[in-house]
C-alpha positions, 0 to 999 in steps of 0.5 A: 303435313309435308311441311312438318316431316321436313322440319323433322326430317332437317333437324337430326341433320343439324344435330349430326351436322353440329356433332360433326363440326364440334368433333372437327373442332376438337380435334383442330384443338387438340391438335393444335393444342399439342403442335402450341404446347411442343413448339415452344412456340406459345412459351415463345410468344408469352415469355415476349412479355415484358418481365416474363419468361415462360417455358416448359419441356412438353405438355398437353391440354385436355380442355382448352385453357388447361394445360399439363406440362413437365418442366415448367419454368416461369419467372418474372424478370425485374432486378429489383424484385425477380421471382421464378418457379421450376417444377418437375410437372405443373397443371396450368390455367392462362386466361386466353384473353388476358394473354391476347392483351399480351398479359400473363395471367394465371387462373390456377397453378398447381406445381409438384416436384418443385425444383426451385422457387426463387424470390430475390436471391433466396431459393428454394429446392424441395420436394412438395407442392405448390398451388397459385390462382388468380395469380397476376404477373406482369412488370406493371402488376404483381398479384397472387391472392391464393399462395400455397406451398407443402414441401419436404426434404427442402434446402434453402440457398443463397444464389450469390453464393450458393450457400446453403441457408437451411436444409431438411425444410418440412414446409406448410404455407399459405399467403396473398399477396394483393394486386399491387404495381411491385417497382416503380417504373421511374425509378426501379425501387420497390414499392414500399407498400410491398409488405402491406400487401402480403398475408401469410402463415407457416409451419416449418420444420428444418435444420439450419444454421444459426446465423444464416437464419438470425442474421438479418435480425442481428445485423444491427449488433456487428459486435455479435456473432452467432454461430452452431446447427440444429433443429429450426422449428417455427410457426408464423403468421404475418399479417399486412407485412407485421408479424402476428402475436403467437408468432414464433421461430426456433433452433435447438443446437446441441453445440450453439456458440455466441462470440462477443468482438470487444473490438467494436464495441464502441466508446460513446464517441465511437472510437474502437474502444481496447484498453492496450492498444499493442495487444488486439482484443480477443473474441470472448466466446460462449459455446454450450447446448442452448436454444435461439428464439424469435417470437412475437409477445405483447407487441414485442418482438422479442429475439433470445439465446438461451445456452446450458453446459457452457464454456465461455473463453477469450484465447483460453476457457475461462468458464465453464458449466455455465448457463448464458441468456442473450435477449433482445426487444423492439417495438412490433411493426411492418417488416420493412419498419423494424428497427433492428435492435441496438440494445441487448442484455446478456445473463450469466450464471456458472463457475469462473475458473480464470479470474485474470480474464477481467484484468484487461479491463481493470488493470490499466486503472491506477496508471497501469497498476491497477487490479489483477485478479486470480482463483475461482468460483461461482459466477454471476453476471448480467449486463445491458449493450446500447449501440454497442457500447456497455451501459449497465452491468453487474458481476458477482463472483463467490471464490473459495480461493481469491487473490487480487493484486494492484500496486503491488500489493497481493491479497489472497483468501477466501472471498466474493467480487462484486462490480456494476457499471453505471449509466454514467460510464463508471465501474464500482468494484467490490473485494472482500476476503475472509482469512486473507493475507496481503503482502507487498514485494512479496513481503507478508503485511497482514494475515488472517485478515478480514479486507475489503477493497473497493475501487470505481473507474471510467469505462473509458481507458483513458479517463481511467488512468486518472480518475480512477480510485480505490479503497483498501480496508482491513479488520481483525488483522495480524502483521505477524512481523513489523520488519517489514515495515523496516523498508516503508521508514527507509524510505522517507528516513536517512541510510543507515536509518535510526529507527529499526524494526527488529521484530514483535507481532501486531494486530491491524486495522485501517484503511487506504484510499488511493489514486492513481497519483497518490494515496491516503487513509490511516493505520492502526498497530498494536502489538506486543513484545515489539523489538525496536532499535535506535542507532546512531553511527556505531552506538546503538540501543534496543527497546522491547515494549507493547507499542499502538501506532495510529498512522493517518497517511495524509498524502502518499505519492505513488512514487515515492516522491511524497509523504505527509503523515501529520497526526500520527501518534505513537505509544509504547509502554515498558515494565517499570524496573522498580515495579515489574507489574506496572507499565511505563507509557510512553506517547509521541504525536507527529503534529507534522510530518511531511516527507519528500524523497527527489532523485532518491534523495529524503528529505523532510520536515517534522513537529513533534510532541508528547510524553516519553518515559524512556529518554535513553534514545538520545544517548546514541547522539551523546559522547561516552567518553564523557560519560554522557547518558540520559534516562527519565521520563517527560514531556516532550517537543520537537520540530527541525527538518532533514535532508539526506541524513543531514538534519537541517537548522533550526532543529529543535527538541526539548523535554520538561522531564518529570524525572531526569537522570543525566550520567556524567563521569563517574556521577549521576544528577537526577531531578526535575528538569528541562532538556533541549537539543538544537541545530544551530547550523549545519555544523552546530549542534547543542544539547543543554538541560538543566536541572533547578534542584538536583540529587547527586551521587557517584554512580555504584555509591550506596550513599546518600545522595547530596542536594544541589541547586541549578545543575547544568549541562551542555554538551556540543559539536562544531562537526556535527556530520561528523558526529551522524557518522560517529559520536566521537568524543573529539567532536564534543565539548561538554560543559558542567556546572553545579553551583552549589550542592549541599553535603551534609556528611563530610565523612563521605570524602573518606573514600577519597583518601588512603584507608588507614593512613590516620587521616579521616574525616569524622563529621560536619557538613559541607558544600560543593561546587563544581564545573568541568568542560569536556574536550573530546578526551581531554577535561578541565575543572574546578571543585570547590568544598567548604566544611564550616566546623568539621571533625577530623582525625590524625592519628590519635589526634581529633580536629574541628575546623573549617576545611576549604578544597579548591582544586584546578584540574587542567590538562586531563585525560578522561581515559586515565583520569589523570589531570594536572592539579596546579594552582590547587590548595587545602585551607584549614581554619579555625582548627582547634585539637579536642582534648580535656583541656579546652581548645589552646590552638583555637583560631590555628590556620594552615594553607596548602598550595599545590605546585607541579600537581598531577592528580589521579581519580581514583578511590582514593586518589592518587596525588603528587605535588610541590607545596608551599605550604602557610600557618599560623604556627608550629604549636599545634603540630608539635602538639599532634606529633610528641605528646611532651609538648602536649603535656608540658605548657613550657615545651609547646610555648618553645616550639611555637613559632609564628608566622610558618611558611615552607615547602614540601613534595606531597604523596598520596596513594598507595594507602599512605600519605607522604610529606617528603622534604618538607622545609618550614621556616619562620623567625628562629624556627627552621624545621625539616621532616619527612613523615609518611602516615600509613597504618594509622601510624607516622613513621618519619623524622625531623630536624628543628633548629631554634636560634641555637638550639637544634634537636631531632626526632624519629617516629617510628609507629607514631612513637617519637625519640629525641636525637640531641647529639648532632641532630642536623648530622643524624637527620641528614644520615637518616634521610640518606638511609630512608629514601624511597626506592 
C-alpha cells in the first residue's frame, strides 16, 4: 500500500521534472538559435562548403530546422554553372544531418521579395515568390525536384553587360530538375545530360527586346538582324530538356525591324559575295508593325516574323505598305541538340516604289551593261536562304510605269518583271511592256510596242559577266522614223555613207538574243512612203517607196567590232509611171554580208541577189558628161568587199535586165540586156552591158524608134578613188558600139539638116552603125549610114539613089558638141533624077570628101569643110540646075563632061547650105560656082569653060540667066560683089 502511494507520488515529479528540462532546452534552442542565426557564425561555417556561399542579414527560428531570415543570399559557386538567390525575406528548412556531413541540403525554401535570381550570366530581378524543396547543392550533386516561381514587374539582365534583356516580367513557373553530378570534376565542363534532367512550365508576360530575346536562336543566321520592343507573351512547357507541342513564345511590336547584311551572304565557296567591289553593300531593312514567333508544331520548331505597313530600304525606301513573312524550321529535340536553323524563307507582298534597288544585282550582267530598272508598282517576292547563300527565289512586280535599260537601250511602259532563282545558282528575269517605247542613245527605235525581254545570269558576279544572256522581243511596233537607223548603217558603211534614211514610218517586230560579247536575232520592217537616198560624191538621188526589210543579225559584237547580216532580204515597191495604180517590187537578199570595223575603220565583204526594178541607183557611179544613166528592171548579182570607203577587187555586179534603158549623149537604147560592174584593181574599175536587140531613139524625139542589133557599152576608170570622191568625167572612158541598126525611115535625118534649104530626104530605108569612145569631156566616133534606093529632093528636083555617110569625129568636145569631122565623106550612087522621061542619069555617082571639117551637133547641124569632091559627070547636075539642058537632049549631051573631080568649102547651118569656091575640072570642063540653097530656092553663080567656049550663069530664086559676054570677067565681078560678111 505505501509502495503504491510512492510510485503515485514520483510520477507527477517526473512529469514536472521532464516539463522543467524540455522548457530548459527550449530556451537553450532558442537562445542559441538566435546567437546561430545573428552571428553569422552558421552561414559562416555552411558557406566553408565546398561550392556554396550562404548568408543572410538576421533570422529566427520557431522550431528547430526552420528558420526565417531577411536578406537571404544563397549561391552555388562553380564557373561552369553558378546559380544563386537573394530574397528580401525567405522561410528555410536545413537538414541538420546533411549539414553534420558537411552538405547543403534544402528541405523547403519559400523566398519573397526576390531580389535576384542568377543562372549562369542571366539574372532576374522582380518582385514575387520563389518556392525550393528538397532541393540538393553541392559541387558534386545539383538537384531541385520541386521549383516554383510567380513574379511581377521583373527585368531580366545580362551580368557581363549589364544589359537589360526584358522588362515588365509577369512570371509563373514550375520545373524539376533531377538529382544529377552538374560539372565534371576532371574537366570543369557541364554535364551533358544537364538538360535531360530539367522539366518545366511557364507562363509569361513581359516586354522586351527582339533580338535580346531571339538571339540565340538566330545566332546561326549572322546575315540576319532582328531589332524593335514590344509585348513578349508566351507558354512553354520543356520536358526532359525538349520543348513540348503547344509551346509557344511571342512578341507584338508596334515598330518591329529586320535588317538583311548582303555583305555576308555568302557564295557557295563562301567568299563575301558584292557585285561592285568599290562600293560596300547596304543593309536591306524591313520596319513595320509585326509580330515574332517561336513555337513547337508537328515535331518542328518553327521560329517566324510576321510585319505589316512596311517600309523596306537599303540607303533609301524602296518599299513601302508592304507585308513581310520570315520563317524558319528545325527538327525538334533536346535543347542543347538543336540544330539552329541555316535555312530561312522570306515572303513579300506590297508597293515597290524604286525599282533601281534590284540594279546592283542586274546591272553588272552583260560586262557591266547589263539591266537597270525604273518606276513602280505591286510587288511580290518570295525567296529561300541555306547557309546564308540564296537558293531559290521569285519576284513579281506589276508596274503602271516601267522603264528598264541595258546596253543602252531604254524600254519604258506599262508592264510586269518577273525573276526566279534557281537551285542551280541562276536568275531568269521577265520584262513585258504593253504600249512601250524603246530608244537608244536617247534615239526612239519603236513605240506603242508590245516587248518582252528576258535575260538569265549566274548569281555569282563574275560568271555572270560572261555567261550571261538576254533576249529582246517586240510585236505590234511602230519605228515612227527609220533616220534613226541612219547611225547603225554608219557603222558598218564608208563616210559619207551611200545609202541614207531620210524619213518613212514603219511597223516592226523582231527579236534579239545578246551575250555579253555579242548579239543575234532578227528584224522585221515594213512601212510605207519610205524616203531613201543613194549618194556618190556630189551625185545623189532620192527614192520614196513601201519597203519590208527582214534583217537576220547573225552575229553583232557588242563593240562594234563585228557584224554578219547574212539572209537579210529587202524589198520595196514604187508606182509604176505608166500605170499609177500598179506597184513595181523590187527584192535583194544579202546572201553574205559580213562586216567589220578595227581601230574605227569598216571593212566588209557582201553577196548579193535579186530582182531590182529601179536601176537608177547606179547612175550616181556614172558620168553625166557622157550622158550616162541607166533605168529598167532585172535580175541582179552582186559579190566584192570594202575597206574604208574603198571597195576592194574583185567586186562583182551584174543584172540580166528584163528591161534596160541605157542614156547615152543625146540617145536612149533600150532592150533585153545583161549589165556588169567590176573592180579589177584598186584602180580599175569597169561597167559594161550589152543589149542582143535593141530599141534606139534620140531622147525627147516622138519618132519611132529604130531597131538595132548587139548594142554595147563600156564605161571605166583608172582612178577609181577618185571617182568615190567624185564621178568626174575626166576619170572615165566610156565606149559605145552599135553595129547595126535598122532605119526604116530615111526621112527622120531631115532633122538633121537646114529646113527649107531644098535638100530633103523623101524615103527609103536605111542602116546605121556607130560607136564612140568617151574621154572624160573629149569624144571620138564613127557613124556609118547606108540607104539602098532612097528618095531625095533638090529643090524641084527628086532623086533615088544609094546614100552612104561615113563620119570621122575626132577631137570632140562633149560640152559644145563640137567634133573635127576630117577623113568623112557623103557617096551617092546609082542616083538617077525622076521625071517622065525614065531615068538617063541612071548609074550617076558623086563622092564627097571632107577636108579640115569641124562639125557641130545640132539640129540641124552645123557643118564647114574643104572638099574634094568626085562624079561621074556634070550632066546630071546640069540637068538639076537650068532646066534647058533638061529639055534640050543636045544641050545636056555638050554639058556632060565625065570623070569630075573638084574642090569646094562647104557651109551648113543657119537654115542653108552653101557650096563656096567649088572648082570641078575634067577633060575640057573647067566649072566654078558659088550656090547657097536657102528657101528651097538656089541662089548663086557659075562659070563653065568647055574647050573654047566659056558661059556664065546667075541663079537667082533657082531662076537661072546666061551671061555670055565675058562670062569668066562677069564671074570673077560677081564673086567679088557677093562675099559673105
Amino acid at each position: 500500500m505505501s509502495n503504491a502511494n510512492t510510485r503515485k507520488k514520483r510520477l507527477p515529479r517526473l512529469l514536472l521534472s521532464m516539463l522543467i528540462g524540455l522548457l530548459f532546452i527550449i530556451a537553450i534552442w532558442v537562445a542559441g538559435s538566435y546567437w546561430l542565426l545573428n552571428s553569422q557564425w552558421l552561414p559562416e561555417r555552411i558557406s566553408q562548403f565546398d561550392g556554396i556561399e550562404i548568408r543572410w542579414e538576421q533570422g529566427a527560428s520557431r522550431h528547430p530546422g526552420r528558420w526565417e531570415v531577411e536578406g537571404l543570399y544563397l549561391a552555388r559557386e562553380d564557373a561552369a554553372l553558378p546559380i544563386s538567390i537573394e530574397a528580401e525575406r525567405a522561410t528555410l528548412s536545413l537538414s541538420l544531418f546533411a549539414l553534420l556531413r558537411g552538405e547543403l541540403h534544402i528541405e523547403a525554401l519559400d523566398a519573397e521579395g526576390i531580389r535576384r535570381l542568377t543562372v549562369g550570366d542571366i539574372a532576374l530581378e522582380a518582385q514575387g515568390q520563389l518556392h525550393v524543396a528538397e532541393t540538393t547543392l553541392t559541387r558534386e550533386t545539383l538537384a531541385i525536384p520541386d521549383f516554383s516561381l510567380a513574379i511581377t514587374d521583373g527585368r531580366l539582365v545580362r551580368l557581363s553587360d549589364q544589359a537589360t534583356l526584358v522588362r515588365d516580367i509577369n512570371l509563373n513557373a514550375d520545373a524539376t530538375l533531377t538529382s544529377l553530378t552538374p560539372v565534371a570534376a576532371a574537366t570543369g565542363e557541364l554535364n551533358p545530360d544537364l538538360l535531360s534532367a530539367l522539366s518545366a512550365q511557364l507562363q509569361i508576360e513581359a516586354q522586351a527586346d527582339a533580338w535580346d530575346v531571339f538571339m540565340p536562336y538566330l545566332n546561326a543566321l549572322p546575315w540576319l538582324t532582328l531589332e524593335g520592343r514590344g509585348a513578349l507573351a508566351g507558354a512553354l512547357e520543356l520536358t526532359a530538356g525538349e520543348l513540348q507541342h503547344g509551346s509557344v513564345l511571342t512578341l507584338d511590336s508596334p515598330t518591329l525591324r529586320l535588317a538583311v547584311d548582303e555583305q555576308r551572304l555568302r557564295t557557295p565557296s563562301g567568299s563575301p559575295r558584292w557585285l561592285i567591289a568599290d562600293n560596300p553593300p547596304p543593309r536591306h531593312t524591313a520596319t513595320g508593325k509585326g509580330q515574332v514567333r517561336l513555337a513547337v508544331e508537328n515535331d518542328q520548331l518553327h521560329f517566324s516574323t510576321q510585319l505589316a505597313d512596311v517600309t523596306l530600304a537599303d540607303t533609301h525606301p524602296y518599299a513601302e505598305n508592304a507585308e513581310l513573312r520570315l520563317a524558319t524550321q528545325i527538327p525538334n529535340q533536346r535543347l542543347d541538340r538543336l540544330d539552329l536553323p541555316t535555312n530561312v524563307t522570306l515572303a513579300l507582298q506590297g508597293r515597290v516604289i524604286r525599282l533601281d534597288m534590284f540594279d546592283r544585282y542586274l546591272a553588272p550582267t552583260l560586262d557591266g551593261k547589263g539591266i537597270r530598272l525604273s518606276g513602280n508598282g505591286q510587288i511580290e517576292a518570295s525567296a529561300t536562304l541555306v547557309d546564308a547563300r540564296p537558293q531559290q527565289a521569285a519576284l513579281a512586280i506589276q508596274a503602271p510605269l516601267l522603264a528598264a535599260e541595258a546596253l543602252d537601250f531604254k524600254t519604258q511602259g506599262s508592264g510586269s518583271l518577273t525573276a526566279r532563282l534557281t537551285p542551280d545558282e541562276n536568275i531568269d528575269a521577265r520584262l513585258t511592256f504593253a504600249n512601250a517605247t524603246l530608244t537608244h542613245h536617247q534615239r526612239t527605235l519603236l513605240s506603242d510596242a508590245d516587248i518582252t525581254l528576258m535575260a538569265k545570269s549566274p548569281l555569282d558576279a563574275q560568271r555572270a559577266r560572261q555567261e550571261a544572256t538576254a533576249t529582246l522581243s517586240w510585236q505590234a511596233a511602230q519605228l515612227p522614223d527609220i533616220s534613226v537607223l541612219q547611225t547603225y548603217l554608219g557603222a558598218v558603211l564608208p563616210e559619207p555613207a551611200p545609202l541614207q534614211l531620210l524619213s518613212g514610218q514603219a511597223a516592226s517586230h523582231g527579236q534579239l538574243q545578246v551575250t555579253s560579247e555579242q548579239a543575234t536575232g532578227q528584224v522585221h520592217l515594213s512601212g510605207e512612203g519610205m524616203t531613201t537616198r543613194w549618194q556618190h560624191g556630189e551625185s545623189a538621188g532620192t527614192l520614196t517607196s513601201d519597203m519590208q526589210l527582214f534583217l537576220p543579225i547573225r552575229q553583232a559584237a557588242l563593240d562594234g567590232s563585228a557584224l554578219n547580216i547574212s539572209g537579210t532580204r529587202l524589198s520595196w515597191q514604187v508606182a509604176n509611171l505608166e500605170q499609177p495604180d500598179e506597184q513595181l517590187e523590187s527584192i535583194l537578199i544579202l546572201t553574205d554580208g559580213r562586216f567589220l570595223r578595227r581601230e574605227n575603220v569598216p571593212s566588209g565583204q557582201f553577196s548579193l541577189e535579186g530582182s531590182v526594178q529601179q536601176l537608177g541607183f547606179l547612175n550616181t557611179f556614172l558620168p553625166d558628161a557622157h550622158g550616162l544613166s541607166l533605168t529598167g528592171s532585172g535580175q541582179l548579182f552582186a559579190q566584192g568587199a570594202f575597206r574604208d570607203k574603198q571597195l576592194l577587187a574583185p567586186t562583182r555586179l551584174r543584172v540580166n535586165a528584163n528591161q534596160l534603158e541605157v542614156a547615152f549623149l543625146d540617145y536612149l537604147a533600150t532592150g533585153r540586156g545583161e549589165l556588169t560592174a567590176q573592180l579589177d584593181s584598186a584602180e580599175q574599175a569597169q561597167l559594161s552591158l550589152g543589149i542582143p536587140n535593141f530599141a534606139l531613139m534620140r531622147q525627147n524625139d516622138g519618132r519611132p524608134h529604130l531597131e538595132g542589133r548587139h548594142f554595147a557599152l563600156t564605161t571605166q576608170t583608172d582612178r577609181f578613188s577618185e571617182v568615190l570622191k567624185s564621178p568626174q568625167p575626166e576619170h572615165f572612158v566610156t565606149r559605145i558600139a552599135m553595129p547595126i541598126i535598122d532605119v526604116p525611115d530615111f526621112t527622120r535625118y531631115n532633122r538633121y539638116l537646114p529646113e527649107d534649104a531644098g535638100v530633103r530626104l523623101l524615103g527609103g530605108q536605111a542602116n546605121l552603125s556607130s560607136e564612140w569612145r568617151l574621154d572624160g569631156l573629149e569624144a571620138q566616133g564613127e557613124i556609118t549610114l547606108r540607104a539602098f534606093g532612097a528618095d531625095m529632093e533638090l529643090l524641084d528636083q527628086r532623086l533615088r539613089g544609094d546614100v552612104e555617110v561615113y563620119l570621122n569625129l575626132t577631137e570632140g568636145d562633149l560640152q559644145a558638141r563640137r567634133f573635127t569631122a576630117n577623113d568623112s565623106f557623103l557617096r551617092l550612087e546609082n542616083v538617077f533624077r525622076l521625071s517622065e522621061q525614065g531615068a538617063p542619069d541612071a548609074g550617076w555617082w558623086v563622092q564627097l570628101s571632107m577636108e579640115q571639117a569641124q562639125l557641130e551637133w545640132d539640129d540641124p547641124i552645123h557643118l564647114t569643110s574643104q572638099l574634094r569632091l568626085g562624079m561621074r559627070d556634070t550632066g546630071l547636075l546640069a540637068r538639076l540646075f537650068l532646066a534647058r539642058a533638061r529639055e534640050s537632049d543636045w544641050l545636056g549631051r555638050l554639058l556632060n563632061v565625065h570623070d569630075i573631080n573638084g574642090t569646094a568649102l562647104l557651109q551648113v547651118g543657119d537654115q542653108r547650105i552653101r557650096l563656096q569656091n567649088l572648082t570641078l575640072t575634067g577633060g575640057p570642063l573647067l566649072l566654078l560656082s558659088d550656090v547657097t540653097l536657102q528657101d528651097k530656092r538656089a541662089n548663086g553663080a557659075l562659070y563653065a569653060r568647055i574647050g573654047p567656049l566659056g558661059v556664065g550663069v546667075e541663079l537667082v530664086d533657082s531662076e537661072p540667066t546666061l551671061r555670055v559676054i565675058q562670062p569668066r570677067r562677069w564671074f570673077d565681078h560677081w564673086q567679088k560683089t557677093h562675099q559673105p560678111e
